[in-house]
C-alpha positions in Angstrom: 2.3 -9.4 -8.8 0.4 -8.8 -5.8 0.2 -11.4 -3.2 -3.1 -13.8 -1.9 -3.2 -11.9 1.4 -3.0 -8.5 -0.5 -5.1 -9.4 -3.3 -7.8 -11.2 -0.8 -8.0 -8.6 1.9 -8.8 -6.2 -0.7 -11.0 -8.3 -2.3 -13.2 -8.5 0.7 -13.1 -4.8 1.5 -14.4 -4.2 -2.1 -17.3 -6.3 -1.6 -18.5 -4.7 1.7 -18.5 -1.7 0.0 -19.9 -2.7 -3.0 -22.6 -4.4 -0.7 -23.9 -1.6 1.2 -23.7 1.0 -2.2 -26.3 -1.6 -3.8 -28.5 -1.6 -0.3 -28.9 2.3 -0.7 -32.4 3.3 -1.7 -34.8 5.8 -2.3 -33.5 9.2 -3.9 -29.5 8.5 -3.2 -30.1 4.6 -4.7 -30.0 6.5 -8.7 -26.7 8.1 -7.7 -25.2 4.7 -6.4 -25.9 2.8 -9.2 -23.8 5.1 -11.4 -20.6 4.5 -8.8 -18.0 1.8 -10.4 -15.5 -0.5 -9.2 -12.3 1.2 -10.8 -9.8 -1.6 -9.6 -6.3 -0.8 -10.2 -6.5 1.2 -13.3 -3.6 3.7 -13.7 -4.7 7.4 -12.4 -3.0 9.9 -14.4 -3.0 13.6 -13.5 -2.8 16.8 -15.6 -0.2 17.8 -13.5 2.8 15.4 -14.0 4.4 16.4 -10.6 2.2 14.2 -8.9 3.2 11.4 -11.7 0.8 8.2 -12.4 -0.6 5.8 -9.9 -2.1 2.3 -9.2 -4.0 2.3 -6.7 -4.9 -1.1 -4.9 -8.7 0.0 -5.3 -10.6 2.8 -6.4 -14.7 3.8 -6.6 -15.3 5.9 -9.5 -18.7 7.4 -10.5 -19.4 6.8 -14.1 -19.0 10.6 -15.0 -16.6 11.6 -13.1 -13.1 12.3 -14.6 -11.2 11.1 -11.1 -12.5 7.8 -8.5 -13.8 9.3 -5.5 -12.3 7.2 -3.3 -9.3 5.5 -3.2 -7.8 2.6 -1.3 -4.1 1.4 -0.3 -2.9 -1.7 1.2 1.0 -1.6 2.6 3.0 -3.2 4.9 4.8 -1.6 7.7 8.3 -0.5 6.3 5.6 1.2 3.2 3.5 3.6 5.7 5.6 6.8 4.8 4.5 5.7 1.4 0.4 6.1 2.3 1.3 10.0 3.3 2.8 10.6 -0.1 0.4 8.8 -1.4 -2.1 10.2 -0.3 -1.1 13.7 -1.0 -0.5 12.6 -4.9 -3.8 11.6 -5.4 -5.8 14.8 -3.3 -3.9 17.5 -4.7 -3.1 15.9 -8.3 -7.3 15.8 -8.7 -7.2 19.1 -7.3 -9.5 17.9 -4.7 -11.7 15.3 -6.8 -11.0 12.6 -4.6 -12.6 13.5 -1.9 -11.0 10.4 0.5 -7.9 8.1 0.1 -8.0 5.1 2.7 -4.8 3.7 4.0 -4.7 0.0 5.5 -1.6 -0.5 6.8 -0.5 -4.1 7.6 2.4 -5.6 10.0 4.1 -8.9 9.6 7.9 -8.5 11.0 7.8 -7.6 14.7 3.8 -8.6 15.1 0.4 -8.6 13.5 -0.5 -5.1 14.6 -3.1 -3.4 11.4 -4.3 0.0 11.3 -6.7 2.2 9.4 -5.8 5.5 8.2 -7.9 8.4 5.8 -7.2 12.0 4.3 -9.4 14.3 3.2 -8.7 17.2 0.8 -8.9 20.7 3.2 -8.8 24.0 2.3 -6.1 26.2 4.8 -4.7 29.5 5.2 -0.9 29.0 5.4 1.7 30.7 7.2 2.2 33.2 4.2 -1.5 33.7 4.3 -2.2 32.1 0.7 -5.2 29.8 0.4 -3.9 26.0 0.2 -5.1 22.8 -0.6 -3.9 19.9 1.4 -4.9 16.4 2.8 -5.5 16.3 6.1 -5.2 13.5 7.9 -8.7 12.6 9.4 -8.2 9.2 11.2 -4.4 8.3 12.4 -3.4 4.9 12.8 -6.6 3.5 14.0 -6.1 0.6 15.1 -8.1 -2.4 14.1 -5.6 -5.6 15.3 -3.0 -5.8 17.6 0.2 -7.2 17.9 -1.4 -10.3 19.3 -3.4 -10.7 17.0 -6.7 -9.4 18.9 -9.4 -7.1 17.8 -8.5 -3.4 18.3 -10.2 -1.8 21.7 -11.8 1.1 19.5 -16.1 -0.1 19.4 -17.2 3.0 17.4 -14.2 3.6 15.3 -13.7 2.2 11.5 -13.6 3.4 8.0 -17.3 5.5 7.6 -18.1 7.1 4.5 -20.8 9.1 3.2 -21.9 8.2 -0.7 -21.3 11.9 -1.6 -17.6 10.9 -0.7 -17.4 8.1 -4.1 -17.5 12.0 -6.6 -16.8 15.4 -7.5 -18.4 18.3 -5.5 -19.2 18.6 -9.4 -21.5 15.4 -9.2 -22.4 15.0 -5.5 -23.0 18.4 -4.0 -23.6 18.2 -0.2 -26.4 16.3 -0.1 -26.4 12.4 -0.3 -25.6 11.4 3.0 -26.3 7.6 3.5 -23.4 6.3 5.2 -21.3 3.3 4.2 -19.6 2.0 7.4 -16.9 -0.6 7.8 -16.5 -0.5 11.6 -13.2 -1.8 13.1 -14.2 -5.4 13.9 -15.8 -5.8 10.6 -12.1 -4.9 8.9 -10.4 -7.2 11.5 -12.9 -10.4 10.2 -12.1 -9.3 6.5 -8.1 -9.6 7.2 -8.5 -12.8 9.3 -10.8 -14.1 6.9 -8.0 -13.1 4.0 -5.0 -14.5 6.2 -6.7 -17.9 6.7 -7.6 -18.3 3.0 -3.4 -16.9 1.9 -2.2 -19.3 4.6 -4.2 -22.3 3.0 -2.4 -21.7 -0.4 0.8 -20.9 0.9 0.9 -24.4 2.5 -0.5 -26.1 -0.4 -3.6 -27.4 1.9 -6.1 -26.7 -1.4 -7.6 -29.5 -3.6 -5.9 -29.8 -6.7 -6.4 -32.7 -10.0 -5.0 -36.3 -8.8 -6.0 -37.4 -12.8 -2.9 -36.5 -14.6 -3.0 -38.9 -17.7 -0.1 -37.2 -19.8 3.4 -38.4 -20.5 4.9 -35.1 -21.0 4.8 -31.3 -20.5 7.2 -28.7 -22.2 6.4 -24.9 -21.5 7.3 -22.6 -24.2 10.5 -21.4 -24.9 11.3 -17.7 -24.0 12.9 -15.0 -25.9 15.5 -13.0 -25.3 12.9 -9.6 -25.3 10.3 -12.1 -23.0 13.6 -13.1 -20.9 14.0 -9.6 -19.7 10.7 -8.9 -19.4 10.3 -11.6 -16.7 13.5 -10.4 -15.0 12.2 -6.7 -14.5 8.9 -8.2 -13.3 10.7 -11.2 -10.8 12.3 -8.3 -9.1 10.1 -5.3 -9.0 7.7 -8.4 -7.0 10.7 -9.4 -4.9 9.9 -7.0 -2.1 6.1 -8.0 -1.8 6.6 -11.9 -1.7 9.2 -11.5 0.8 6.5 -10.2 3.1 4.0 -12.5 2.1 6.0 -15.1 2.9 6.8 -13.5 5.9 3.1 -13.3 6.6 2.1 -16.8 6.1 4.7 -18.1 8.1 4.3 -15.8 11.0 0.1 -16.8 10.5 0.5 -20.2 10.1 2.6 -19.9 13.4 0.0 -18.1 15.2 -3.2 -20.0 14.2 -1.3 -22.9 15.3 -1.0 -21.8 18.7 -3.8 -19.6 19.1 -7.2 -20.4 21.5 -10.6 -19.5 21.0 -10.8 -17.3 23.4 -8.9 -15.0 21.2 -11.7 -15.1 18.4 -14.1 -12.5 17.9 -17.1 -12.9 18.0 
C-alpha cells in the first residue's frame, strides 16, 4: 500500500499538471481536453519481455492505446529500478510513450531529491542496425539537497510539451504549449507532501472525541483472506520502512530547522 508521503507527493504533481493542461487554449486546448488522468492502471505490452507495470502516474490521451507520459516515485536504494523502468515502458510501446519521469527520493543518509526523464531515441548501433532506446535526457537533477535546501539549478525542472501526453499517431509535431514544473515548484510540492505525511504519522490530525459505543468486533478472517493479508503485509514491508524512516528523519528536521532555510 503506498505510503502518505508517496501517495501525496504524487498527488500534488498530478494536479500541477492537470492544472496547466486545462489552462491551454486556442487550437491545442481541443487536444488537451481529450488527455486523461490514467493513475496506476496496470500497462500491459504486446511484448511480454518487458512484462506488466504500475506505474505511480500516467497521462493518457483518450485514443491512444499507451499513456504518453509516465511518472515514478522511488527512494534511493530503488533508482537502478527508474533505468529499467524506464526502458520497459519506451521500448515495450515501441516508442508510444514518448517520456517517462523519474523522481527519486532520499531518506537514509539525507533529504537529497532529484528529477530524472527518458525519451525514446532512434540510434545507429555499433553493428550498424537501427535501434530504439531511451535516452536519458535530464540526469539526476537535482531539486533538494541533503540539507534539505532548494536545488541551485533556476532554469532546470520537469518541462513538457502537450505533444509529449500521445502517439506521434495522435500528436504529430505540432502542439507545442509547454507544461513546466520548474525545480522550486517540485521542491514546494515534496515539502508541502512531507509536512502533511509527517502530521499523520504523528497522529497531530483531528479525529471524533464522540464515541458512544460499548463494543467493536471486526470480522473474522478466513483462512483464503489470512493469506491474502500476509502476501500484501510483506510485499508493503519495504515501503513503510522508508516511510517511517522519512517521517522520522522530517519530523527531526522541521524541528530544528530556521526560516532562513524556506523558500520563498
Amino acid at each position: 500500500m503506498p505510503t502518505p508521503l508517496h501517495e501525496g507527493f504524487i498527488t500534488r504533481i498530478v494536479e500541477e499538471i492537470q492544472v496547466q493542461l486545462r489552462s491551454i487554449q486556442a487550437r491545442s486546448a481541443e487536444f488537451a481536453n481529450e488527455i486523461r488522468f490514467g493513475g496506476s492502471a496496470s500497462i500491459k505490452f504486446i511484448d511480454e519481455e518487458y512484462g506488466k507495470h504500475d506505474p505511480d502516474a500516467q497521462f493518457r490521451h483518450s485514443k491512444a492505446q499507451f499513456p504518453g507520459v509516465v511518472i515514478e516515485v522511488s527512494y534511493s536504494q530503488k533508482r537502478k529500478d527508474l533505468e529499467r523502468l524506464a526502458d520497459d515502458y519506451i521500448l515495450g510501446s515501441d516508442s508510444d510513450i514518448r517520456v517517462v519521469v523519474g523522481l527519486d527520493i532520499e531518506y537514509k543518509t539525507g533529504k537529497k531529491a532529484t528529477l530524472s526523464v527518458w525519451r525514446p531515441n532512434v540510434i545507429t548501433n555499433e553493428a550498424g542496425e537501427i535501434e530504439l532506446v531511451a535516452q536519458l535526457i535530464v540526469a539526476n537533477q537535482v531539486f533538494r539537497d541533503t540539507n534539505g535546501n532548494p536545488g541551485p539549478s533556476r532554469t532546470g525542472g520537469l518541462r513538457l510539451r502537450l505533444r509529449d501526453f500521445a502517439t506521434e499517431g495522435l500528436a504529430g509535431s505540432d502542439l507545442r504549449d509547454p507544461i513546466i514544473l520548474p525545480t522550486n515548484k517540485l521542491y514546494s510540492l515534496l515539502e508541502d507532501a512531507e509536512d502533511a505525511a509527517c502530521f499523520v504519522g504523528q497522529q497531530n490530525g483531528i479525529i471524533t472525541t464522540n464515541k458512544p459505543w460499548i463494543r467493536k468486533r471486526r470480522r473474522e478472517s478466513s483462512p483464503l483472506e489470512e493469506l491474502t493479508q500476509g502476501d500484501g503485509n510483506r510485499f508493503r514491508a519495504d515501503e513503510s520502512r522508508a516511510a517511517d524512516q522519512t517521517t522520522r528523519d522530517d519530523s527531526s528536521y522541521k524541528t530544528g530547522s530556521t526560516s532562513g532555510g524556506e523558500a520563498s
